[in-house]
C-alpha positions as CSV (number, residue, x, y, z in Angstrom):
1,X,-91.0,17.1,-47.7
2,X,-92.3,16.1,-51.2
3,X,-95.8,14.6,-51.6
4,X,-96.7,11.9,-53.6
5,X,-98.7,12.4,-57.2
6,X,-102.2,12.1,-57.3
7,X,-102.7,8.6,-59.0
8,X,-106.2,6.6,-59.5
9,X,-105.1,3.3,-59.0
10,X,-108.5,2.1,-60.5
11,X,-107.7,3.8,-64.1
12,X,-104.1,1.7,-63.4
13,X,-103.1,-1.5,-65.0
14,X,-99.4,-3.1,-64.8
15,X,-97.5,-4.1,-67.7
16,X,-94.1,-5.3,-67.1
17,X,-94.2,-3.2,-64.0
18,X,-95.4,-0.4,-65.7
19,X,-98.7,1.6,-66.1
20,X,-100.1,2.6,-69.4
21,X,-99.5,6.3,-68.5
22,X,-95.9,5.8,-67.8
23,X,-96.1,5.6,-63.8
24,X,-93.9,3.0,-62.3
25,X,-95.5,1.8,-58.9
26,X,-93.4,2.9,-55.9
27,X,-91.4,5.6,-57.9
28,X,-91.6,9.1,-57.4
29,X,-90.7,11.5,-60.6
30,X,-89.3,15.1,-59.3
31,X,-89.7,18.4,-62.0
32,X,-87.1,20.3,-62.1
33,X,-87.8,22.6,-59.2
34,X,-88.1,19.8,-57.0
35,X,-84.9,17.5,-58.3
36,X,-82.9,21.0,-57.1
37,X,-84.5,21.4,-54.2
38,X,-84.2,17.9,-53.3
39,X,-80.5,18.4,-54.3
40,X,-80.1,21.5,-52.3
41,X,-81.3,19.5,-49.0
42,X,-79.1,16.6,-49.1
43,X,-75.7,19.2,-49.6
44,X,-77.0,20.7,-46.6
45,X,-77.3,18.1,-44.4
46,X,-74.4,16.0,-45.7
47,X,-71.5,19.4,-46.3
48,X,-73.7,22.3,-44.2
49,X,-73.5,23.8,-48.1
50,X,-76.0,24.6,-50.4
51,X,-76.6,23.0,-53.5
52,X,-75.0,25.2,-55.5
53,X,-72.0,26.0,-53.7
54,X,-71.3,22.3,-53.4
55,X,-71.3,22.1,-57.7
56,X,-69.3,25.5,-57.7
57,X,-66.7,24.0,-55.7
58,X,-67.0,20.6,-57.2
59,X,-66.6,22.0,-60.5
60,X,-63.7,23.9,-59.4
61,X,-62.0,21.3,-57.9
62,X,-62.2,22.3,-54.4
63,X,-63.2,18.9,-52.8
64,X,-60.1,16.8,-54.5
65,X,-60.9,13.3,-54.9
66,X,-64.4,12.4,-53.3
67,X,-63.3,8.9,-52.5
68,X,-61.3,10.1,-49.7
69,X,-64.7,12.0,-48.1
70,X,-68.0,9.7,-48.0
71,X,-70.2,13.0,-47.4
72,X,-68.6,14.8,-50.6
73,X,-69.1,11.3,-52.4
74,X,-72.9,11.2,-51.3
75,X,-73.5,14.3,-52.4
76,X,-71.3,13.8,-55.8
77,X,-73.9,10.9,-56.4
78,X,-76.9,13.0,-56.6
79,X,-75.6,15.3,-58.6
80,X,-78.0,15.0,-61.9
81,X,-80.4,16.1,-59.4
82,X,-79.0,19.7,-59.1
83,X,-78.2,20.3,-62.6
């Protein structure tokens, strides 16, 4: 799926639980490609839609209220992640 950055642990100090160059230990920053993508995967295994169909039809109002479907809801969540 997605691999972890390449991160010298030795060049590493913690400050507050941060690192002086911005990396927060255990957290994993996606660019954009891989936010969609990541997106994309999670529609698909939730709604058997892509990523994009699911905010066409979201946008549209095709789903209703996603309260009443937890898979519509899960996906709802994530969307920053395919914008």
């Amino acid at each position: 799926m997605f691999s972890r950055p390449e991160i010298d642990d030795d060049e590493c100090v913690e400050t507050n639980g941060h690192t002086p160059n911005g990396h927060i230990p255990g957290v994993r920053f996606l660019d954009d490609e891989e936010s969609k993508a990541f997106f994309d995967q999670v529609a698909r295994r939730w709604l058997n839609i892509s990523g994009d169909e699911f905010l066409r039809a979201y946008d549209a109002g095709e789903f209703g209220d996603p309260d009443d479907d937890p898979n519509v809801m899960r996906v709802a969540m994530l969307m920053p992640f395919g914008r």
